[in-house]
C-alpha positions, 0 to 999 in steps of 0.5 A: 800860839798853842802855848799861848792858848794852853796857858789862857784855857787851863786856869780859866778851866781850873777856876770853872771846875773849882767854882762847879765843884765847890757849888757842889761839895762845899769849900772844905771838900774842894780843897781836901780833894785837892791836897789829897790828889795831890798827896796821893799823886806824888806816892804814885810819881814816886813809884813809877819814876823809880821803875821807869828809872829801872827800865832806863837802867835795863835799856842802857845795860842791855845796850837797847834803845832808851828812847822809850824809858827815857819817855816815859820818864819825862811823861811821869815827870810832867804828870807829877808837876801837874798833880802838884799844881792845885786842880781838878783838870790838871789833875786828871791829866796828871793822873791819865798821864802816870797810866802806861797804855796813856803814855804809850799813846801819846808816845805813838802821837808823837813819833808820828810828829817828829823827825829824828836825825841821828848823828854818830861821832868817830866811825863811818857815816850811815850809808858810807862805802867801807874805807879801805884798811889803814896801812902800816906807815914804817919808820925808825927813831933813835932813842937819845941819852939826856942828862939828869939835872942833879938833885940838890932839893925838890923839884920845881913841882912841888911845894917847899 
């Protein structure tokens, strides 16, 4: 429902901020706005993707959580997409979006709504006693002589 109605609202929204301004300003001005904040907006998503991609890299070789640069690298992400799509609210919420404390706020919003679960692969669940050592299983074998089949050309594994 939420998408729904975020889909109605945003272009009936953008169409009523481009007849306002465009009323105000002229058609020209409108649209040079438009491709100017669209310009000026891919210069920033670009410089703050790459730092964000750093502190991604920094998180993981450190080996700290990366969940936090991983958002924030989703949230500039998505702020470029809307200063590319032509609007005056799209991009103002492009633009809020690619200001740290922004994202650092809606992040803080959205740990309180979501629930993880962690999974882990190979060791011992969270919360499970220690297992008690493995041990040592003795055995023996025998090492048996197999004779060579002789050597008239290439083998089968490999092309003639």
């Amino acid at each position: 429902m939420w998408l729904f109605l975020a889909f109605l609202l945003v272009p009936l929204i953008e169409i009523a901020l481009f007849i306002q301004v465009g009323g105000l300003i002229g058609l020209w001005p409108t649209l040079l706005i438009v491709v100017l904040t669209a310009i000026a907006g891919t210069a920033l998503v670009r410089s703050q993707g790459a730092q964000a991609l750093a502190r991604l890299r920094d998180s993981f070789d450190t080996l700290r959580d990366p969940t936090e640069p991983l958002a924030h690298g989703a949230m500039i992400l998505f702020s470029g997409a809307l200063l590319l799509t032509p609007g005056f609210f799209t991009d103002a919420v492009g633009f809020a979006l690619l200001v740290p404390g922004v994202r650092s706020f809606v992040l803080r919003e959205v740990k309180k709504r979501v629930q993880v679960h962690s999974m882990s692969m190979g060791g011992r669940p969270p919360g499970a006693p220690p297992r008690p050592r493995d041990e040592v299983i003795d055995g023996s074998y025998t090492v048996e002589e197999v004779d060579e089949p002789p050597r008239n050309g290439p083998s089968g594994w490999t092309r003639h």
